[in-house]
Backbone as CSV, one residue per row, in Angstrom:
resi,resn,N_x,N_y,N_z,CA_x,CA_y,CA_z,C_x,C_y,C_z
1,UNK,23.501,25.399,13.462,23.253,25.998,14.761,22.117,27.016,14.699
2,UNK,22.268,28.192,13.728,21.130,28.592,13.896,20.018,28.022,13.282
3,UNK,19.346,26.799,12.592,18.241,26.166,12.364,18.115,25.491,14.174
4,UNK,18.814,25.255,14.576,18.203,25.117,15.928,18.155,26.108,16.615
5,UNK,18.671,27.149,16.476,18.440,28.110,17.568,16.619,28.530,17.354
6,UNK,16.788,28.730,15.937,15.432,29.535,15.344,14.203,28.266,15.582
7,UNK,14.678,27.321,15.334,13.002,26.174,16.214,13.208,26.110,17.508
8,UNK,13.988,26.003,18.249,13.874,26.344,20.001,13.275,27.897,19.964
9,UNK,13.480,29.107,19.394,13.080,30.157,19.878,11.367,29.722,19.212
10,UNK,11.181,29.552,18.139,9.936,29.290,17.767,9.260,28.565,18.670
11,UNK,9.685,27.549,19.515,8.855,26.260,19.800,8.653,27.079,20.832
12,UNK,9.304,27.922,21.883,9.189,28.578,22.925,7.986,29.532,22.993
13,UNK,7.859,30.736,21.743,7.301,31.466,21.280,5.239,30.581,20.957
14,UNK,5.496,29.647,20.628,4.109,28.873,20.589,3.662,28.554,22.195
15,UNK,4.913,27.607,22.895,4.305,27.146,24.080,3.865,28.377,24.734
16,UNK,4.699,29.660,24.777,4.294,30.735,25.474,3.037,31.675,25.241
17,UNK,2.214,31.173,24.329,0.922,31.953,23.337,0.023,31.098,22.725
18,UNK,0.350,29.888,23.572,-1.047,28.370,23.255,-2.114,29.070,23.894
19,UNK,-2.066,29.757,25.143,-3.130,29.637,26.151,-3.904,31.120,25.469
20,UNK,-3.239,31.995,24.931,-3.853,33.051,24.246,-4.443,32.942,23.235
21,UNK,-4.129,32.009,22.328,-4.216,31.925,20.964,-5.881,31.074,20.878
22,UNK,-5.246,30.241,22.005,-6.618,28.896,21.920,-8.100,29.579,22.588
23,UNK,-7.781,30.483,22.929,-8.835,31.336,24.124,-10.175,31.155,23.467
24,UNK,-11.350,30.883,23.948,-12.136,30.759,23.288,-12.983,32.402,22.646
25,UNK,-13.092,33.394,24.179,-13.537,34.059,23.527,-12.064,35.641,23.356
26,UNK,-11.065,35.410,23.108,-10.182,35.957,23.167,-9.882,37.406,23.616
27,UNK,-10.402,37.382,24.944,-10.551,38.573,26.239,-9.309,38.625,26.683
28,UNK,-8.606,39.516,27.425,-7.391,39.686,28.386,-7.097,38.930,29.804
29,UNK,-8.359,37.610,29.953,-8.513,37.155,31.468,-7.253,36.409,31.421
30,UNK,-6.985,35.760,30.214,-5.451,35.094,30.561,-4.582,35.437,31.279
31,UNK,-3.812,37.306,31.153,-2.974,37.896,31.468,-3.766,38.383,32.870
32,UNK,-4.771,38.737,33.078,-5.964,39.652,33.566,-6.897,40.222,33.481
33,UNK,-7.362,41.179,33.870,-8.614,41.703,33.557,-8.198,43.495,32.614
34,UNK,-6.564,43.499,33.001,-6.195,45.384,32.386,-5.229,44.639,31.576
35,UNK,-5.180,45.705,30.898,-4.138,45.952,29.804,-2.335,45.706,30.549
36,UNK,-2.542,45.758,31.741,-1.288,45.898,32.381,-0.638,44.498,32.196
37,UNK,-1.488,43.239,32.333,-1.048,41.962,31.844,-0.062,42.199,31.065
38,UNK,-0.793,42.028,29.862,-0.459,42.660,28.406,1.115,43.336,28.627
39,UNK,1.172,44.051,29.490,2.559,45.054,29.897,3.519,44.155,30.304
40,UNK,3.000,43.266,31.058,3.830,42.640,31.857,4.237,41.594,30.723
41,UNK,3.617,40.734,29.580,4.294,40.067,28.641,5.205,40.767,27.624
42,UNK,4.695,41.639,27.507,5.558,42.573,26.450,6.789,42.541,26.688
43,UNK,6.889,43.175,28.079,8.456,43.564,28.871,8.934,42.009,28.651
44,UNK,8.485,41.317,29.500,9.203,39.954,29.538,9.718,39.459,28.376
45,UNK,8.926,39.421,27.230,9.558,38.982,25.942,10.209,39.881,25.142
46,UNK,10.096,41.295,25.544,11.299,42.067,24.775,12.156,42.246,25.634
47,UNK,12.525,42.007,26.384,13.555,41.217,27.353,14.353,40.179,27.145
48,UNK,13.619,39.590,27.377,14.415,37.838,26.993,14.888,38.202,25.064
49,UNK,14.477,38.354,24.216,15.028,38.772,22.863,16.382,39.680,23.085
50,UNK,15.979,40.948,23.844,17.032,41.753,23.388,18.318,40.785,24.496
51,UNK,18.006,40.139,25.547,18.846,39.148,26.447,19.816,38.454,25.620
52,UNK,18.761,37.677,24.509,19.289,36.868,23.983,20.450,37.149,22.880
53,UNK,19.610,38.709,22.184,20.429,38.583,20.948,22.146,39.305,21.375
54,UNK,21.992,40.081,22.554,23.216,40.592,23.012,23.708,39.421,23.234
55,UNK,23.563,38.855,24.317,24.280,37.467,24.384,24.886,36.651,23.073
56,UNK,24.194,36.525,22.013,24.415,35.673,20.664,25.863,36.783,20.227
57,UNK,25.759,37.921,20.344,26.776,39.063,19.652,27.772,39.067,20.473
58,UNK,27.806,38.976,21.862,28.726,38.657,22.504,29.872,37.692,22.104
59,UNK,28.954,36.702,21.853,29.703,35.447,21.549,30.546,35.530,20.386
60,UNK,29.551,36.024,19.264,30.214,36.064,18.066,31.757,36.857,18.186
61,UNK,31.506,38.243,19.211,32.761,39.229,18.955,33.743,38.616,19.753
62,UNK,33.124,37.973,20.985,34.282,36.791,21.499,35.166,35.827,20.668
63,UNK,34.377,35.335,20.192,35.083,33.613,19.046,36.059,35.098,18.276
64,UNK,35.386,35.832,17.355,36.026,36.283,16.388,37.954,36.903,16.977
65,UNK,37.412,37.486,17.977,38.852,37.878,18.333,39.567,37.070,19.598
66,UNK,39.155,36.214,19.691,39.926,34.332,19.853,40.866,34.399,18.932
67,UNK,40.184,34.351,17.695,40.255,33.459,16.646,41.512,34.354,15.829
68,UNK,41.054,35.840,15.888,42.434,36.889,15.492,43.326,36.881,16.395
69,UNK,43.513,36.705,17.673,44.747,36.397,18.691,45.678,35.592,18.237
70,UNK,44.906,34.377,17.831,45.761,33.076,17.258,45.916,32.728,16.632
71,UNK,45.606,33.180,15.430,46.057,34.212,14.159,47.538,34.570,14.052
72,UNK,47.146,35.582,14.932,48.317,36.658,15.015,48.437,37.298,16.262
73,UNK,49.041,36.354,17.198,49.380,37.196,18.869,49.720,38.408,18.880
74,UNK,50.546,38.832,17.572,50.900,40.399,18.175,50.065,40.955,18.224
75,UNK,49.145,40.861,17.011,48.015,42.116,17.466,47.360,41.425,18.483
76,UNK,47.248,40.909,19.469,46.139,40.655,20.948,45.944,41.874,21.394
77,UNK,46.689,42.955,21.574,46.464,44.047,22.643,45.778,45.010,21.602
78,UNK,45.819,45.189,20.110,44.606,45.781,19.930,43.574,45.510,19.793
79,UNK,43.541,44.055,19.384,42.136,43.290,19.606,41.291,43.335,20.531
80,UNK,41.917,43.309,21.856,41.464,43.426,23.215,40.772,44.589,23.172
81,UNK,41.542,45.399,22.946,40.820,47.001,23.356,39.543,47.034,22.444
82,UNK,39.240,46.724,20.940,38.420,46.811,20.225,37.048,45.572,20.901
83,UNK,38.062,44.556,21.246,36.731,43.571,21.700,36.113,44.179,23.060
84,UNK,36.644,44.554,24.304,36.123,45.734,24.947,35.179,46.461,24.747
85,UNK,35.696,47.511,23.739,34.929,48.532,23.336,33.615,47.884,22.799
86,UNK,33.618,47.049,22.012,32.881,46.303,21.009,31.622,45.586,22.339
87,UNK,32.199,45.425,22.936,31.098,44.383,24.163,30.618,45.746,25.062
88,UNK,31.134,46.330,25.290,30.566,48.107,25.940,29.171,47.852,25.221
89,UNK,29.531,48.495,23.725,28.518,48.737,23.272,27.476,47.802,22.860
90,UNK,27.738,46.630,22.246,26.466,45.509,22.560,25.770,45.867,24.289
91,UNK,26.700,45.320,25.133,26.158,45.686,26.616,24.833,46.583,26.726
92,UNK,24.962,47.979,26.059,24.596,49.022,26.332,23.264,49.022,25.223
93,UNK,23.210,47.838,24.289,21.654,47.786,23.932,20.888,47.057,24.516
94,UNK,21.113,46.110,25.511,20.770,45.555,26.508,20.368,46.475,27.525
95,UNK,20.894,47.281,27.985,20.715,48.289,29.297,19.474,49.343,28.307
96,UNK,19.692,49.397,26.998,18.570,50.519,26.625,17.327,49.253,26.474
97,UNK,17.273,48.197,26.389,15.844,47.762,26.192,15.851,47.488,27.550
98,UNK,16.152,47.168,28.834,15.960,47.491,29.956,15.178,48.759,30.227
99,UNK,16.030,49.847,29.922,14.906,51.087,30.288,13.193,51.000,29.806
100,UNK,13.682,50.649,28.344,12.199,50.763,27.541,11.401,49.655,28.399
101,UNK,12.041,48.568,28.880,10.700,47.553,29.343,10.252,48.518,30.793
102,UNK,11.005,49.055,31.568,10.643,49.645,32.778,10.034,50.614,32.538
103,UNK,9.996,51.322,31.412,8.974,52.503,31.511,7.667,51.705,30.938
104,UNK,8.000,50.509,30.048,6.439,50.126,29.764,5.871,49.694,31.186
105,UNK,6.538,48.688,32.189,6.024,48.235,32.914,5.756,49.269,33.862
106,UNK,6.456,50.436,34.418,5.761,51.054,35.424,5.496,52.752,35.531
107,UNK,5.487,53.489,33.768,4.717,54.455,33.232,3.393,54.008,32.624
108,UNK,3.285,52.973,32.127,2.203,51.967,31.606,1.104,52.791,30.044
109,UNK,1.493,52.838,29.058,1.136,53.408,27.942,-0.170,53.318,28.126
110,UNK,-0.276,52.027,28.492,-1.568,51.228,27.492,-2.749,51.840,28.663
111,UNK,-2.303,52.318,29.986,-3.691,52.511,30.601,-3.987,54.156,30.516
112,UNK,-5.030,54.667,31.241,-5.515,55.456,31.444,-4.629,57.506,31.032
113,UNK,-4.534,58.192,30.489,-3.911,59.396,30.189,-3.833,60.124,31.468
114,UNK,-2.351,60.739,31.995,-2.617,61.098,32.915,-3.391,62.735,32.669
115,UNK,-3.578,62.755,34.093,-4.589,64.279,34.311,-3.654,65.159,34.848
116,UNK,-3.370,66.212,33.731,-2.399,67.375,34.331,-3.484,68.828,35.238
């Protein structure tokens, strides 16, 4: 499973950076003419990653305490609470690369310093 996960994310990662890569004279007109392009791929693909890998951890802490329920039913009700807690906090690295893409996309590093 993961030898396919890792050539679907690869094969994705090429189709998405043919048109950059192949550029002849390798300028920013692809994205645009500013750096803000540039902003706007960044976010998107550290997005979709941190999307993905919460999602993948999800899963895992899901199956795993499935898998200890039926095991051993009695412990379900502390499992629960730990798998809870446990998905809180995956959740919540998701919500922090959220912030980070929104301040790239609309504090914008890459352009101009502001004037105090």
């Amino acid at each position: 499973m993961r030898k396919v996960l890792s050539l679907v994310l690869g094969l994705m990662a090429l189709i998405a950076f043919a048109g950059i890569a192949c550029a002849a004279d390798g300028s920013l007109r692809y994205m645009g003419d500013s750096p803000l392009g540039m902003a706007y791929l960044a976010a998107a693909v550290g997005m979709g990653i941190a999307a993905a890998g919460c999602g993948i951890g999800q899963g895992l802490g899901l199956k795993a305490a499935c898998e200890g329920t039926a095991r051993n039913p009695e412990a379900g009700g502390k499992l629960m609470v730990t798998l809870i807690l446990g998905l809180a906090f995956i959740e919540s690295l998701a919500i922090y690369s959220l912030v980070v893409n929104l301040i790239v996309l609309f504090v914008n590093p890459l352009s101009a310093p502001l004037k105090g």
